[in-house]
N, C-alpha and C positions, 0 to 999 in steps of 0.2 A: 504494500500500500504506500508506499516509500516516503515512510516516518522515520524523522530523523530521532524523537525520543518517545517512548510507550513510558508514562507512568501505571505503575499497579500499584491500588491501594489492597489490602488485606486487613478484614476484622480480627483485631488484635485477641479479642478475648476468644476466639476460634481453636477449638485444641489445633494444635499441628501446625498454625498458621507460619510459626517459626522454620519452621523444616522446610515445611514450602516452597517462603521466601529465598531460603537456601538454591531449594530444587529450580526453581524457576530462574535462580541468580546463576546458576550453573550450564542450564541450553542457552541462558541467554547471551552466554560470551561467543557462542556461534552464529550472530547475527550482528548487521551492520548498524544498528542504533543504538545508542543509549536506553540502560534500563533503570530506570528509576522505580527501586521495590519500595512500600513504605507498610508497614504496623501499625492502624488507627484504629482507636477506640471508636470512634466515632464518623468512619465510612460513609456513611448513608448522609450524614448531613455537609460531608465534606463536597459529596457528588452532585448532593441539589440543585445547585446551580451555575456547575460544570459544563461546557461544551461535548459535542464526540465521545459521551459515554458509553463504553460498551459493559455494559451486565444484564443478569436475566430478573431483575428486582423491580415488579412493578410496579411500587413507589419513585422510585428513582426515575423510571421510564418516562412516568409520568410528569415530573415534578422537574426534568432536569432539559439545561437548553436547546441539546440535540444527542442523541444516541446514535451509535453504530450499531446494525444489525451484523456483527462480526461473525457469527456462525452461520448465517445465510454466506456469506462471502465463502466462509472456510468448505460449508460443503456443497458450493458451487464451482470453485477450483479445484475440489476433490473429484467430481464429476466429469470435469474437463482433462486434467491431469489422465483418469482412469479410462478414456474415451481415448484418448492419444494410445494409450497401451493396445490397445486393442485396434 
């Protein structure tokens, strides 16, 4: 989508969210932009009225200045990609 930086916020009080951050801090040195992970108590209200949100929290969808439909994207290029295979 050639984004120069993806912020991820992650609900802090979330078991495992720690590990995650890890997890997700580790594929993500194989891609060319900046990954900004962050641990917030308070996610939902930090997103409200955010630009290019991508989550699946129908408050937020609602409530926030514009959304990514990121998984329509991802298995829309999965279907293309898998179309090439064949």
């Amino acid at each position: 989508m050639n984004v120069s930086t993806v912020h991820i916020m992650l609900d802090e009080p979330i078991s495992n969210s720690g590990r995650l951050k890890c997890l997700i801090a580790e594929i993500g040195e194989n891609y060319p932009f900046v990954l900004d992970i962050q641990l917030n108590k308070t996610v939902d209200s930090f997103l409200w009225a955010k630009e290019n949100v991508i989550t699946s929290d129908s408050i937020i969808l609602d409530h926030c200045v514009s959304w990514v439909n990121f998984m329509a994207r991802c298995v829309n290029n999965r279907s293309v990609m898998t179309l090439k295979v064949w």
